[in-house]
Each structure stands twice: as C-alpha cells, then as structure tokens.
N, C-alpha and C positions, 0 to 999 in steps of 0.2 A: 566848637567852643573855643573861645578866643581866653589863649593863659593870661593871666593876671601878669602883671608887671613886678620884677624880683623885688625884692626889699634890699635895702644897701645892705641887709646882714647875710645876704644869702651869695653876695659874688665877693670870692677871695680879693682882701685888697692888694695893691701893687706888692708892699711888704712881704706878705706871707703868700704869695702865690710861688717865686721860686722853690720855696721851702716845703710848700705840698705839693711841686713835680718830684723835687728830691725824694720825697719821702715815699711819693708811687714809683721811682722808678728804682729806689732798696726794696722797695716790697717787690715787686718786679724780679729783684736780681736775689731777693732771700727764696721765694720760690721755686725760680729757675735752678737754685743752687739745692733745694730740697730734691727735687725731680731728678736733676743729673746725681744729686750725692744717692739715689734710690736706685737710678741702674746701675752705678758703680759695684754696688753692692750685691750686685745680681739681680734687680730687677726685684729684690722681695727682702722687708729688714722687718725687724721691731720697731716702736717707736724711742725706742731706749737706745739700740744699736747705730740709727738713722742719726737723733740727734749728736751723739759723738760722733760721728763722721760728718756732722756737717760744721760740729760746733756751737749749736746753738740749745736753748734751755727745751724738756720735752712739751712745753705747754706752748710755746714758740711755734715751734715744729707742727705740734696736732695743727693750731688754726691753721695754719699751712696747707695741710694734706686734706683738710677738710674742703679748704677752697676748689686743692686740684684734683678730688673724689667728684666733688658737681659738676667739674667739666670731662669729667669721665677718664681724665689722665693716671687718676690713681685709684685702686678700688682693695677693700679691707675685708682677711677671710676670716668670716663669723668663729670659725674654731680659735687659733691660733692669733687672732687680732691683730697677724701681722699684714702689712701693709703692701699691695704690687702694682706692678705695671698694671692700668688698665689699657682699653683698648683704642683710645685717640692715640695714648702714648704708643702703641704699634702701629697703629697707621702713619704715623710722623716715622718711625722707625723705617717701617718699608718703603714709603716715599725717600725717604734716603738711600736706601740700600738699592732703589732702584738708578740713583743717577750715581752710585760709585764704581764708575767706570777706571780703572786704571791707568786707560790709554788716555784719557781725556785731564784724570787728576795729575800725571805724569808733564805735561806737555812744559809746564812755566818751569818745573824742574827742571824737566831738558834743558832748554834756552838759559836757565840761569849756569849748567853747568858749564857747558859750550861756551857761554860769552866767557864767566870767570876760568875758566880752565884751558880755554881752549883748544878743548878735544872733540872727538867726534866721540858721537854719545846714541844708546838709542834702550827703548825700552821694547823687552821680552816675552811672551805668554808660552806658557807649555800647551802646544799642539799636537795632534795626532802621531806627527812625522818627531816630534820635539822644541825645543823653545823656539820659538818663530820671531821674527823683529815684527814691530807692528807698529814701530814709530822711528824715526830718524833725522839726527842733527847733524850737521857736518859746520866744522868753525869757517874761518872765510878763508883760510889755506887748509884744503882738505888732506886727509889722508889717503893715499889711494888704496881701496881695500874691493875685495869683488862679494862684499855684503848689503843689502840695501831691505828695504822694507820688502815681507813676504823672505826673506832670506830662515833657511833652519839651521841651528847653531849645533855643532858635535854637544853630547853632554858630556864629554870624559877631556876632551882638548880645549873647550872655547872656556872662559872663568864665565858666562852666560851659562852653560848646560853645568858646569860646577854649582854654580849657585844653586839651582835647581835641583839638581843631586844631591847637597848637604842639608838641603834646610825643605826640601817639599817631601815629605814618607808618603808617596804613591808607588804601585805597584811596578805603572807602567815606566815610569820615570828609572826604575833599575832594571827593568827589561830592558831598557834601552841602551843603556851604562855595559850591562850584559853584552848585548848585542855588539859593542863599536868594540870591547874588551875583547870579542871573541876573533875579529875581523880587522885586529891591531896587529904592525909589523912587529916584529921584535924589536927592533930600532925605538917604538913607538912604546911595547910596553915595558923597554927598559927607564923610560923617564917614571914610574911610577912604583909604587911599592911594590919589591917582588911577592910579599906571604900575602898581602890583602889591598890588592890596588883598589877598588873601588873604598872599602870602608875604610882603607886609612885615606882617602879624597876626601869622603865626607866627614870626618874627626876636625878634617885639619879646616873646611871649609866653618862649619859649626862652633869651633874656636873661634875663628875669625869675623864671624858674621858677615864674611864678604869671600871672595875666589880672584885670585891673583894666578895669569899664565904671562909666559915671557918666550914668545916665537913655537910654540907649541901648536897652534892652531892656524895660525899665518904665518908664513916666516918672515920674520922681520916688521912682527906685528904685539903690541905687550897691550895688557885690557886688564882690566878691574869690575868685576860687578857685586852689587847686594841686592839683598832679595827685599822686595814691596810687597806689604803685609794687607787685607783687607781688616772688615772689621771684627771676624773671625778669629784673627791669629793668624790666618792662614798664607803662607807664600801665594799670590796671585802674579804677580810679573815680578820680572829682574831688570835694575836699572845697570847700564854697559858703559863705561868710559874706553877707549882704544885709541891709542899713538903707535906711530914709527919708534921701534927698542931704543933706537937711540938717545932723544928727547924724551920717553915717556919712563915718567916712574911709577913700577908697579908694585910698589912695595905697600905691606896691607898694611901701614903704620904711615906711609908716605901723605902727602898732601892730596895729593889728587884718590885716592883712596879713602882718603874723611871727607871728602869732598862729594864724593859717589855716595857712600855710606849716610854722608846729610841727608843728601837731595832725594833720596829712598827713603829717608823715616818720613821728609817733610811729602811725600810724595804718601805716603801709609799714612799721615794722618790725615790727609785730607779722604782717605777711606775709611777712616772711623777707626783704625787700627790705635791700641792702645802704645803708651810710653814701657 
C-alpha cells in the first residue's frame, strides 16, 4: 500500500523543529536522571522519596517510570507500590560490570601521571603471592628500580602492599602482613610501631587514604600509593608513583601524592565506584 503524502500540518516547520529536538532530548535527559536518581537510592524508592531526590514534581516522575516500566527498566511491587530496578536495567548493569576492568580503566591514568609528574608509576592487584604490578609506566628519564610488570610488592615495606593492608579487610592480605612481620630483621622491625606494628600501619594508612614509604622497600627509593575502588566500594588495585629519595616527594599532603590520589579516584570512577 502506497502512504499518502504528509499534509503540511503534519512536518514540524523549520521554526519549531529545533525546539521539539530540545524538548526530546530533556525528556531524554529527565528520564535518564529518574533511572540513575533510582539506583542511587538503592535500586528501590517511593514515588514520594524518588521525586525529592530527583527534584521534580510526583506526577512528573510517575509519567516517567511509567515509560521506563514498558521498556522493562523499571518494574513496581504490588504490596508496597514502591518502585525497582527491573531487569534490562541489570542487564546494562552487568554488561558494565563485565568491561570494568581496572588494568584497562587505569591505563590513561597512568600516562597522564607520568607525563604531569614525571614519575614512574604503575598499577597493583592483590595476588596469590601479594599485590602484583600488572601495568607499568616509566617517564623518558627512568628510575632504575628492579620492579617491572609480574613484579610482587612486600605489604608491610612497599606504600603498594600498605595500601592494600589499610584499606582491603581480607584475611589473606594480614596473613601476609603476618608473615613478612614474623621474617623482619629487627633493624626492619624497628622502623614500625613497637606495641602494634601492623595495626598502627593500617590506622595511619586509612587516615590518609593513601601509604607513603621513604627508602624502606628500595633503598634509595620514596613511592606513594592509593587504593582504586570498584563499583562495590571495594579496593580492587593500588595506583604506585616512585622516584629516586632525593627528587621525589612523598609526603601524603605533597603534590605528587594528590596527584596519585586523583588519578585513583578518576581511575574508580571509570569502575562505577562512587564519589
């Protein structure tokens, strides 16, 4: 069947055509902002609680959830009439959680610390043996250091196994603290608190949100790391800055220490980890 030909009342004219993209592409972005302001929430609200959290009026809102109910994003339980995730909305969910890879979210990080810092840099994952390197940047005047990618980090010496000692509550991760603690010289476990060396490490790391060592683990080696969060909350890798003591400042208020501490959150949120 051959369509009829439009009527001039039926095609937006030049005028008003910018003005009904505008106005699909707020609907568009009032939507999107219903959906994300619903997993903020936990994934389940009121329509009462949702609309103050989004801002806008409750009859606003319902047309809203009504649209993203049809496409299966949002679905409403008969008891309580509150509102949840449905299950497109987890399938976009998983599809996400399947490409947030640390090593890979990490990488522009690295490169932007290294150029602005010019340090060598490299990102961390707790393995079997301990945090492991799994990525590595060196600036164009390197440091010489005998760490490289596949390298395993002390946790109780390197500010890499610190980070991961203060901020990851795994079992093994203080077995291991344990273990290097037991198999330290005295020389070794004089640099640490005599009544609680391992838990005054992690007090002092967890304050800081980052681990600061100065010739401890290299001699004549100073590093900084913070911990990379997924989108759990959870420490998944530690991002590492390291200089020669003498040029490098490791001070956990220093430049190059906010500088670590950015490229880790911007590096967590490309894992969905929250602010």
């Amino acid at each position: 069947m051959t369509p009829s030909p439009s009527s001039p009342d039926e095609s937006p004219s030049p005028a008003t055509a910018p003005r009904e993209r505008r106005q699909r592409v707020q609907a568009a972005e009032t939507g999107m902002a219903v959906l994300k302001g619903l997993a903020h929430l936990g994934g389940r609200s009121s329509l009462t609680a949702l609309s103050a959290h989004v801002g806008e009026s409750p009859a606003k809102v319902h047309r809203y959830l009504a649209s993203l109910m049809e496409e299966g994003l949002v679905l409403q339980d008969a008891g309580s009439q509150h509102y949840y995730l449905g299950n497109e909305a987890i399938q976009i969910g998983l599809a996400a959680m399947r490409q947030a890879d640390p090593i890979r979210a990490s990488e522009p990080c690295l490169v932007r610390l290294r150029e602005s810092m010019e340090v060598t840099c490299f990102i961390a994952v707790m393995g079997n043996k301990g945090p492991t390197i799994v990525r590595f940047e060196e600036p164009g005047l390197p440091v010489t250091v005998n760490v490289r990618a596949g390298s395993v980090m002390s946790i109780l010496w390197s500010a890499t196994g610190r980070a991961f000692l203060g901020l990851l509550d795994e079992s093994r991760v203080l077995a291991l603290a344990e273990q290097e603690l037991s198999a330290a010289t005295p020389d070794m476990r004089a640099t640490l608190d005599a009544a609680d060396p391992i838990g005054q490490l992690r007090r002092e790391v967890r304050e800081a949100r980052c681990a600061s060592v100065k010739d401890t683990y290299l001699r004549g080696i100073s590093a900084v790391a913070a911990p990379v969060y997924d989108y759990a909350g959870r420490v998944c890798a530690v991002l590492t800055a390291l200089g020669a003591t003498g040029g490098f400042d490791p001070a956990i208020d220093g430049p190059i220490a906010m500088a670590v501490r950015r490229e880790a959150a911007a590096t967590s949120a490309i894992l969905g980890a929250r602010a």
